[in-house]
C-alpha positions in Angstrom: -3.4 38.9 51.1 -4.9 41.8 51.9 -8.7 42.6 54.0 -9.3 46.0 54.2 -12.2 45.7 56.2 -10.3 44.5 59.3 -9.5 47.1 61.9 -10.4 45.2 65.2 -8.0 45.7 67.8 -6.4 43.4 69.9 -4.3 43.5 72.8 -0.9 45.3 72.0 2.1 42.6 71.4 4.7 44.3 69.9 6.3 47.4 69.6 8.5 49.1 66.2 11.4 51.4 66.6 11.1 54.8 65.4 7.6 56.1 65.0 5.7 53.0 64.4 4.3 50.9 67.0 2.7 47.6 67.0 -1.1 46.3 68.6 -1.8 43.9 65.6 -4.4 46.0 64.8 -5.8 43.6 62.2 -6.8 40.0 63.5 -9.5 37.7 61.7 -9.8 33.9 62.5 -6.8 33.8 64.9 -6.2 33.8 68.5 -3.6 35.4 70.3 -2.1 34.3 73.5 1.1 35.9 74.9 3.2 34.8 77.3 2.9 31.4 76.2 6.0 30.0 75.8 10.0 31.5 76.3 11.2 33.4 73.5 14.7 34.2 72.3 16.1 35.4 75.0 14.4 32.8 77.6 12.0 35.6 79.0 8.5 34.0 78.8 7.2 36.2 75.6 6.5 34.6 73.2 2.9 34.5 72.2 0.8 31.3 70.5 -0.9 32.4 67.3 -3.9 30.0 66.6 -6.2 29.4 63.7 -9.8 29.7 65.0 -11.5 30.1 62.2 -11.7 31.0 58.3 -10.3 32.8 56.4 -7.5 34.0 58.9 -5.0 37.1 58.9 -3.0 38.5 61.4 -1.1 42.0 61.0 0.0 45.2 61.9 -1.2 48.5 60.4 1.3 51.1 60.6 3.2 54.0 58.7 6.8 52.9 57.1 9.3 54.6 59.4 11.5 55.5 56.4 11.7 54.2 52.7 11.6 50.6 52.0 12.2 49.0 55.8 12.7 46.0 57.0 10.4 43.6 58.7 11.7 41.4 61.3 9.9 38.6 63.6 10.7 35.9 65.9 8.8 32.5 65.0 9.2 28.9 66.4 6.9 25.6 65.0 4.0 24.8 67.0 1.4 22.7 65.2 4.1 21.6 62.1 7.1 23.1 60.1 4.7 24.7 57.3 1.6 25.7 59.4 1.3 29.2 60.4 4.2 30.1 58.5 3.6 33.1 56.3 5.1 36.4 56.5 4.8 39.6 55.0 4.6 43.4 53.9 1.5 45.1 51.9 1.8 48.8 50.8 -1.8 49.7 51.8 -1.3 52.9 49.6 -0.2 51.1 46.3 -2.3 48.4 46.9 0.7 46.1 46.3 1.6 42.9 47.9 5.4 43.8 48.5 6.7 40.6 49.9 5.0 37.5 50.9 6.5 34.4 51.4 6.5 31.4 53.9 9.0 29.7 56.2 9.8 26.0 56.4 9.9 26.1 60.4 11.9 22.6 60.5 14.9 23.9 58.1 14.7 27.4 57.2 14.1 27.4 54.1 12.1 30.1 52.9 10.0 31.0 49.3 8.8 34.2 48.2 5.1 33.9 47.0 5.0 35.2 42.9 2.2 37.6 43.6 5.1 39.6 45.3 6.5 42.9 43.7 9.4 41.4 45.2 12.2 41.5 47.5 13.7 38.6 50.2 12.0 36.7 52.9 14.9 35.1 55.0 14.9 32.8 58.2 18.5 32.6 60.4 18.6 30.0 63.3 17.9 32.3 66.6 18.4 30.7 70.2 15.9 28.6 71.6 14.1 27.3 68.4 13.3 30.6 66.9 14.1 31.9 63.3 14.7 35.3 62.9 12.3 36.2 59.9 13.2 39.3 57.8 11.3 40.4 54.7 12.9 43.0 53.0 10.9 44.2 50.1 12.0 45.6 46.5 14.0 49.0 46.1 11.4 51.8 45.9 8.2 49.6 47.0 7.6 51.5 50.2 8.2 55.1 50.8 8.7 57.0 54.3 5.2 58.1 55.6 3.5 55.2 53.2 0.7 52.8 55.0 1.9 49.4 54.9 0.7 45.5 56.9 3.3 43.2 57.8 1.8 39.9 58.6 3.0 36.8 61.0 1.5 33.5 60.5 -1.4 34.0 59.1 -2.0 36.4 55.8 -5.6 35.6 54.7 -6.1 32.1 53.3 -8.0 29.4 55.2 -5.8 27.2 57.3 -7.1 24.3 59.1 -8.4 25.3 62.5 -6.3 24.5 65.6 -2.8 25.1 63.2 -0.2 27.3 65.3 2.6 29.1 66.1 5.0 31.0 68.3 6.5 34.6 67.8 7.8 37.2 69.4 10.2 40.3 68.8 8.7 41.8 66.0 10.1 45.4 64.8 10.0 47.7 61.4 13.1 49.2 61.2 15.6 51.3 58.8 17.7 48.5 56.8 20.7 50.7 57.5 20.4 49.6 61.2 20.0 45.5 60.2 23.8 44.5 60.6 25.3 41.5 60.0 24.9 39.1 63.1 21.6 40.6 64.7 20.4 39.2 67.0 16.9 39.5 68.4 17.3 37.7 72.1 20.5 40.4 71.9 18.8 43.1 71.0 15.4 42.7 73.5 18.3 44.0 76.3 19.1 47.1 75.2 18.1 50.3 76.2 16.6 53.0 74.1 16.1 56.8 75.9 16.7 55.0 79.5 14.3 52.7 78.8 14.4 49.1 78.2 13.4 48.8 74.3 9.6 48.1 74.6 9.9 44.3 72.0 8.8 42.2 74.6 5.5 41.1 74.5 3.1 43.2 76.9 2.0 41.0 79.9 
């Protein structure tokens, strides 16, 4: 699941509370277009992810902004319910595959890969299409300051080329903070230090 030879850098897309920010630093075999289609909210921010090529990952390389946090994305269908549909977290320090797990796109139904160390992978109806993706991975798998990928889509196998998908709204954040009902087309509206919290994907 995991390449550590990737570290080409793409345009920035998404943003993490705390100390982390997202540019999906690590792209192979996948295109990126934002702004292609509404998002949660109905602002137009939500980027196609394609297959171009093989193999194909696309992730974010960051530092965990506390112990064990959660992983949350925005994803709509494009090219079928179970293409471009994998998500997940890799502790680049442990060299352990956290969480992986994929998304049925047409009911939400999720499964957690066995290579995991564990944890959940769940999918709630969002507006507009979207699931609301959180991976959550196993008690003690990642610790505050640790190197970790989280994936959307894609997380290194070879899909067929021209497969894709939507997603937007992507964040690492302290599970403490996750509370029951959130809401990512909510949450792009509020305001952080005066300033409009930077999930939207960068125009």
């Amino acid at each position: 699941m995991y390449n550590s030879t990737l570290r080409a850098t793409v345009d920035p897309l998404l943003t993490a509370q705390g100390d982390s920010q997202f540019s999906w630093s690590n792209a192979l075999g996948v295109s990126v277009s934002p702004g292609a289609i509404i998002g949660p909210s109905g602002a137009l921010n939500g980027a196609r992810i394609q297959a171009v090529s093989n193999p194909n990952i696309l992730a974010q390389y960051l530092e965990a902004p506390c112990d064990d946090p959660v992983y949350l994305i925005a994803a709509k269908q494009g090219s079928g319910p179970n293409t471009a549909n994998w998500f997940g977290m890799y502790n680049a320090m442990r060299a352990e595959n956290t969480t992986f797990g994929n998304v049925d796109y047409a009911t939400g139904a999720t499964t957690v890969h066995p290579i995991s160390k564990g944890g959940t992978l769940t999918a709630t109806a969002d507006k507009n299409g979207y699931w609301l993706i959180v991976t959550r991975p196993p008690a003690g798998a990642v610790k505050a300051g640790e190197h970790i990928y989280v994936y959307a889509g894609f997380t290194g196998g070879s899909t067929p080329v021209g497969d894709f998908a939507y997603v937007c709204n992507a964040r690492v954040m302290n599970p403490a903070s996750l509370k029951s009902g959130f809401n990512l087309s909510r949450q792009e509206k509020f305001a952080i230090g005066g300033a409009v919290l930077a999930w939207l994907l960068r125009r």
